[in-house]
N, C-alpha and C positions, 0 to 999 in steps of 0.2 A: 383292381378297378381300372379299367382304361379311360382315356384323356375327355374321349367321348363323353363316357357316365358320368366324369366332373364338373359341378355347375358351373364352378369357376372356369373352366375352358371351353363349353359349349359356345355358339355363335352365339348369344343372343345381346338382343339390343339394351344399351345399358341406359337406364333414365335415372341422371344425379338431378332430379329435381330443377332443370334451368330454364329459361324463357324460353319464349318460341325460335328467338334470333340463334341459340347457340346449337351447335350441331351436334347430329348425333353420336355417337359413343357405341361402335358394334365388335364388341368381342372376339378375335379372332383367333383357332384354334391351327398348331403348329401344321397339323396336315389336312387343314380345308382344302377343297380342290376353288378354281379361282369361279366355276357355275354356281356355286353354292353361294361365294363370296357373294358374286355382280348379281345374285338375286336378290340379297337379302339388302344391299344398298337400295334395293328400286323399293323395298317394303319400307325403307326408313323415312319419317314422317318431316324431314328437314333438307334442306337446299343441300350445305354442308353436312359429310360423314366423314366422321375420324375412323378408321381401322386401328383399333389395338392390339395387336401384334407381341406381349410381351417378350414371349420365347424366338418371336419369328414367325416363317411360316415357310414352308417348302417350295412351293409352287408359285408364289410370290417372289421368290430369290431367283428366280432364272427369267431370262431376257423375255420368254418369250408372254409368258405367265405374266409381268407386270406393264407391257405392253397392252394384253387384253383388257387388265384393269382399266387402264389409261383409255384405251379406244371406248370403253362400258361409259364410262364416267362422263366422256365427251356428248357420248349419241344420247344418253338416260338425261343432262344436263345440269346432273351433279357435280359439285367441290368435294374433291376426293384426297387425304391426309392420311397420315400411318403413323402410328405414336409407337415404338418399337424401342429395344434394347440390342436389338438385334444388328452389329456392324453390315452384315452381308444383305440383309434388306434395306438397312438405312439408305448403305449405297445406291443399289439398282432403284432403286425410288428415287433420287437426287439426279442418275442418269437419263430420268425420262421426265424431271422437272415437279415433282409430287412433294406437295412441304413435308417435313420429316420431324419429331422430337421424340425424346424417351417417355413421354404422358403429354395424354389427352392433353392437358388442358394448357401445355406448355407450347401446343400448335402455333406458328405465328403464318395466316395464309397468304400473307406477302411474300413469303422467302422462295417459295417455287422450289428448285433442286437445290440453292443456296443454303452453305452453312449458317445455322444459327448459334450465335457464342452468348451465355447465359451470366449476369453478374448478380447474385442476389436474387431478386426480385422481378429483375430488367434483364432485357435480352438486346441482342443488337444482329443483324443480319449482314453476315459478310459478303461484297460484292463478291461478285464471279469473274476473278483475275483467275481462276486456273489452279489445279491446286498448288504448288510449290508457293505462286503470289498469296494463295489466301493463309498458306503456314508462313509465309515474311509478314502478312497483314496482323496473325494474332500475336505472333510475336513482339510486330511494334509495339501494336494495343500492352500486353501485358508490360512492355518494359515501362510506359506512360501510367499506365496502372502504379504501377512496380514505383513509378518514381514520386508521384504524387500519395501514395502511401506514407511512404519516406521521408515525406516535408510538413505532411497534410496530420498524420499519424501519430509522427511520437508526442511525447510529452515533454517537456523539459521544466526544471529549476533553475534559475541563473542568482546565485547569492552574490553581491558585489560591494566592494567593501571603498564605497569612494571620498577623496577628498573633504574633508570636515571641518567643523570649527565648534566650540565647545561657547557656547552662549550659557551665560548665568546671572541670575538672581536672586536677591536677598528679599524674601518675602515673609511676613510673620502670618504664622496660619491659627485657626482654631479648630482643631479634629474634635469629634463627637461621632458616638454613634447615630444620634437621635438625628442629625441634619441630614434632610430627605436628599439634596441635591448640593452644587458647587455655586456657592455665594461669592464671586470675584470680588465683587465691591467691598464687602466685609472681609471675605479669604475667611467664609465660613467652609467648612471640606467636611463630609462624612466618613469616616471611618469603618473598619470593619472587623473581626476577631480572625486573626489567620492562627494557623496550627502547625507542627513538624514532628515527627518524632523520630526516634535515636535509639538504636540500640546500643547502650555500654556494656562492655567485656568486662568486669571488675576480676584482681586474682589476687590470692593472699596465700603465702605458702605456709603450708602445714607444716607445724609445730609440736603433734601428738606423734607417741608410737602403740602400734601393737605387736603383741607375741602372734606369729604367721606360722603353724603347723608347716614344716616341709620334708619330712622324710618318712618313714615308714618301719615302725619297729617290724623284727622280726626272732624267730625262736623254734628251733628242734621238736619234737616231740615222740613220745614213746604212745602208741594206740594198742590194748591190751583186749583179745578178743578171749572169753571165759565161755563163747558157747560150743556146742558142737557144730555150726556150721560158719560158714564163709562168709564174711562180710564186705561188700565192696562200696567203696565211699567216693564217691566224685569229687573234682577238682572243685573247689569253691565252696564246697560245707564248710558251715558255720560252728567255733568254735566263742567259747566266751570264757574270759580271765578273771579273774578279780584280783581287788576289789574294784566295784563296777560297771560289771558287767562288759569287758571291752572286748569288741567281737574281733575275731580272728579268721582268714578267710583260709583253709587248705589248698597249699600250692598245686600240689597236682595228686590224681586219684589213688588208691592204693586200696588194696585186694589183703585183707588182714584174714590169717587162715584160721580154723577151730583152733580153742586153746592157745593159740599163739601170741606174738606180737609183731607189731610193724612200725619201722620207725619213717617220718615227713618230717615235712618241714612247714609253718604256715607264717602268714604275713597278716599284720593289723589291719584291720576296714580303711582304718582313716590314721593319716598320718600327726605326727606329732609323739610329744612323751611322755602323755598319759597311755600311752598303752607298751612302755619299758616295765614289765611286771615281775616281779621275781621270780624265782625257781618254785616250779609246784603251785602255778597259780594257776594256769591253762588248765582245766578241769571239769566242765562243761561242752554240751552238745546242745547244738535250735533243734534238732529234728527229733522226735520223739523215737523213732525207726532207732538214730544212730547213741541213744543213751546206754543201752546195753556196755557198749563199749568203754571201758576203761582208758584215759589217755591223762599227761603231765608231760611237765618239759622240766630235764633234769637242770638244765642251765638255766638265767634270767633269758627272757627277751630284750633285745636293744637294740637300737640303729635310730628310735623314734627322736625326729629331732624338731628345732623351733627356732626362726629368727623374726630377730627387730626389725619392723616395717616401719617406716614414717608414714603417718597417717593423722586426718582431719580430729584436731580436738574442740573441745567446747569455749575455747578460750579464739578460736581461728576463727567459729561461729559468731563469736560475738565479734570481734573484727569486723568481718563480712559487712553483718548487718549496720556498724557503724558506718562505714563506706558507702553502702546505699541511701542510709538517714544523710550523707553529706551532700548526695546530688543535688537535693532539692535546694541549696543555697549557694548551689555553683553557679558563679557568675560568667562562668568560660562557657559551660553548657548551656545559657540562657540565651547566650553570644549566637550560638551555633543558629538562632528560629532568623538570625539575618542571613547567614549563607545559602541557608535553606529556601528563603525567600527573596531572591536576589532581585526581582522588580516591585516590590513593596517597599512602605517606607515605614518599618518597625521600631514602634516606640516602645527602647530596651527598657527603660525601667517600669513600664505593666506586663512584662514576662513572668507567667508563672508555671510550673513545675509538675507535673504528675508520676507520680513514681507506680509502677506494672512490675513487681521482681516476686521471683516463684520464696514460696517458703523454705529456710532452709539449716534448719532444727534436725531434719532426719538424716544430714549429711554426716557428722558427728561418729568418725571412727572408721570413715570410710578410706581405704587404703589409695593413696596420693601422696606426688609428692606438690603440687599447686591444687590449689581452692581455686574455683573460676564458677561465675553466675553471669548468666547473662538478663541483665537488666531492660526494659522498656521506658524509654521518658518522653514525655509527652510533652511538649511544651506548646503554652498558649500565650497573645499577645496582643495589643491592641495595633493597630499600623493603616496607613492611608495605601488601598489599595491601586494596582500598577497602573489599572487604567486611569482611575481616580489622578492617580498621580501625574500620568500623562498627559493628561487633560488639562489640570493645572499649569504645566510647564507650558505646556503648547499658546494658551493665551497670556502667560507671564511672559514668555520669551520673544512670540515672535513679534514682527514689526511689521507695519504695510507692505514697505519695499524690498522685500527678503523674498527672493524665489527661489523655491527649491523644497526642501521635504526633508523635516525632523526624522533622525533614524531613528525606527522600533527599537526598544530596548535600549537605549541610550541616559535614557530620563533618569538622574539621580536627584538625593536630598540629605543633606546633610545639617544636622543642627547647630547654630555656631552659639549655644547656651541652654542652659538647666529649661527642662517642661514643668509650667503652672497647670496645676490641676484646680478646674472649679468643681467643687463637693455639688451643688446643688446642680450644675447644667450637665456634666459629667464629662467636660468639655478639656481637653488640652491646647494649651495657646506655646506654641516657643515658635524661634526664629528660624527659618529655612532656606539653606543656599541652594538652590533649585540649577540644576545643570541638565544643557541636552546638545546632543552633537549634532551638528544642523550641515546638511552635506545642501549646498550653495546651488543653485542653475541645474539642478538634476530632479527629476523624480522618478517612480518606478511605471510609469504609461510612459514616458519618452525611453526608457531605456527597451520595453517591450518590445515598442515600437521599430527599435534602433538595430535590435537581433532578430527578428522575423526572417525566416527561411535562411537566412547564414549558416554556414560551417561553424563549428565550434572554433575553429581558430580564426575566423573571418571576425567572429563576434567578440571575440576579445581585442582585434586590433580595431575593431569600432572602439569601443568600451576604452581604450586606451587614447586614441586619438581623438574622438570627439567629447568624452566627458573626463579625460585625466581617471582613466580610473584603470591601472594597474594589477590589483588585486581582485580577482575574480574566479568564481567556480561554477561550471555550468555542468552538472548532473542531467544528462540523458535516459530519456528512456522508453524504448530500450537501448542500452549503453553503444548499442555497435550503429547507430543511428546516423547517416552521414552530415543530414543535417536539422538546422530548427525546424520546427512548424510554421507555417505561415501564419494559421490562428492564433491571435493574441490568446484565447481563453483556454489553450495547449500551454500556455508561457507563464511560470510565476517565478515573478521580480523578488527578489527581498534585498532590502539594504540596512546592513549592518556596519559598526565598525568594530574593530579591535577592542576589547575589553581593558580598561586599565590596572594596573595592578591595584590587590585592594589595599583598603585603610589596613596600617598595622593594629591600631586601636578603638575603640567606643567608648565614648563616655555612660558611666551608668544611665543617666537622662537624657542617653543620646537618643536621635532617630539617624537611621542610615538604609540610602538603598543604592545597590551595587550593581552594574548592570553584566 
């Protein structure tokens, strides 16, 4: 099919459906001549016509050909555009001032012969400095691109670990689940049920043995053929001893002649020494084919042998499961739902226990020298949750004239005495040392503020000299970033401080939360 016969490349005038204002759209095929062209412009029903050019066009690439255009366009008193992919049209169109882009609709009819540089959406129209000035022009543009990317762009994390003071109070609280909200005036608090679970390794070494089959008797044999023809027997027929029935396998094939006999050798199925049989025991044939056949072993068979395994007994068994029945009153593993929860403030003595361990009755003989189960614990608890908890401290601690910003995660509580339980409110009342690390004259809007478009090392010696704050880690990204963002909502502050080491102990009625 030629170019001609393709719809897609015939001249004709393309209608995307647009107002009257926008211009036409005339298809244009690689070898129009430029009379065919300049007539079908004068047919088209709009002021402006865009020529589309995908491939190019022939006649249109040479001086003389796009001059005629130009002259057509002037005298008919059309706006004349060429939407092309084509370098060598683009050009000679820009040399005689005709706006140029690779589609239609990307036309801009101010640019004249002028490059147009395309961002997204937006385009911009390079003067006409010549071309070397318009490649220093884009170039600047991309390096201002290039650099406000790079400020405008990345992301960052800045965690900073500043200057602190450790504020505390002795408050008596009463947790409940039932209190909808935080009662300061009474220090009524609701509570919540938090959860953790643990998987323990439990092992208990076995105690039982068994006898372990590990060798392979073996034994001669004499195979006596009484008929008149030839017998030939493949390696692996099956021979059986008694008593027993213990099968024997024939080492390798043997061709027993009429009347004769032949001597082999065979080896037991399975090892051990139940199959050490005496002499003239070997005496049987599986295959009904090879019964004819007469065979015995002058000698016993032996080699089959047996040792001592250590392995899981029923006495190991019960072990086990003792070990498991003792989690559920382990007070070290109750312990664990505070680590587990380190911004909660877990009241240990309503921890309780659920025990997940597989059955393990059918282990019993199983060849080991360690028993190991691995168990599931579940532990549940009553505790004044982090925020909850936060919240408390934050109006316990702070004072009018304190500026500055409680560090997240900071917030502990500690009980200095035994928890009352009321049966009927279901309420717990004890005493609560309430601590929170209060970093002084700083918050995380002025530090945001403070590293906006800095270097990462610019922004530490802010960080260092305006707010004493030394320890700092700012996370880029992406990592090879030269510098911040300018936008705050590119920037997340967080302020932390050092963790302290924990309590060595808990009282059983304790509450504790770690940060």
């Amino acid at each position: 099919m030629s170019d001609a016969d393709n719809p897609s490349e015939t001249g004709e005038i393309i209608d995307h459906g647009r107002d009257d204002n926008a211009p036409t759209v005339i298809r244009v095929d690689r070898r129009e001549d430029i009379a065919s062209i300049c007539g079908r412009i004068d047919t088209a029903p709009t002021f402006s016509v865009v020529l589309w050019a995908p491939g190019g066009n022939r006649h249109l690439t040479t001086e003389l050909g796009i001059r005629r255009l130009q002259r057509h366009a002037e005298e008919s008193g059309r706006a004349v555009a060429i939407a092309t992919g084509s370098v060598a049209l683009s050009s000679r169109a820009r040399q005689v001032g005709i706006p140029v882009a690779r589609k239609p609709h990307q036309v801009r009819w101010d640019a004249g012969g002028r490059s147009v540089l395309r961002l997204g959406g937006h385009s911009m129209v390079v003067p006409s400095l010549g071309r070397y000035l318009q490649v220093a022009a884009i170039l600047a543009f991309a390096v201002v691109a290039i650099a406000l990317l790079l400020t405008l762009g990345p992301s960052v994390t800045v965690v900073a670990y500043p200057p602190s003071e450790t504020m505390s109070q002795t408050v008596t609280i009463a947790a409940s689940p039932d209190f909808e909200g935080i009662d300061l005036d009474s220090m009524q608090i609701p509570s919540g049920l938090v959860t953790t679970e643990r998987t323990i390794t439990l092992a208990v070494k076995a105690t039982g043995t068994v006898q372990v089959p590990t060798a392979y008797a073996a034994a001669r044999i004499a195979i006596t053929n009484p008929t008149n023809k030839e017998v030939s027997l493949p390696a692996g027929a099956v021979l059986f001893g008694s008593p027993g029935f213990v099968p024997f396998l024939l080492d390798e094939a043997v061709v027993v002649p009429p009347g004769g006999t032949a001597a082999s050798t065979v080896t037991a199925a399975e090892p051990g020494k139940a199959a050490n049989l005496p002499a003239g025991s070997i005496t049987g044939w599986l295959e009904e084919d090879h019964k004819v056949l007469r065979v015995t072993n002058a000698a016993a068979a032996a080699g089959g042998a047996e040792e001592v395994r250590q392995a899981i007994s029923s006495e190991d068994v019960v072990r086990m499961q003792q070990m498991i029945n003792a989690l559920e009153d382990s007070l070290t593993l109750r312990k664990s739902i505070i680590a587990d929860r380190p911004y909660d403030a877990v009241f240990l003595s309503t921890a309780e226990t659920e025990i997940d361990a597989p059955v393990i009755s059918a282990m019993t003989g199983e060849i080991t020298d360690l028993m190991t189960v691995d168990v599931k614990v579940i532990i549940s608890a009553r505790a004044i949750l982090a925020e909850t908890l936060d919240s408390v401290a934050r109006a316990v601690l702070a004072t009018g004239d304190n500026e500055g910003e409680f560090i997240p995660g900071s917030v502990t509580a500690v009980t200095t005495g035994p928890a009352q339980f009321d049966d009927e409110t279901g309420a717990i009342t004890t005493d609560l040392i309430v601590s929170g690390e209060f970093a002084r004259d700083v918050s995380s809007e002025q530090l945001r503020d403070a590293v906006k478009g800095k270097s990462p090392d610019g922004a530490r010696s802010i960080l260092a000299e305006r707010y004493g704050i030394d320890d700092a880690e700012i996370e880029l990204s992406p990592s090879w970033a030269p510098w911040l963002p300018r936008f705050g909502s590119r920037i997340t502050v967080e302020l932390r401080s050092r963790p302290p080491e924990p309590p060595e102990d808990t009282a059983e009625d304790g509450t504790t939360s770690t940060p």
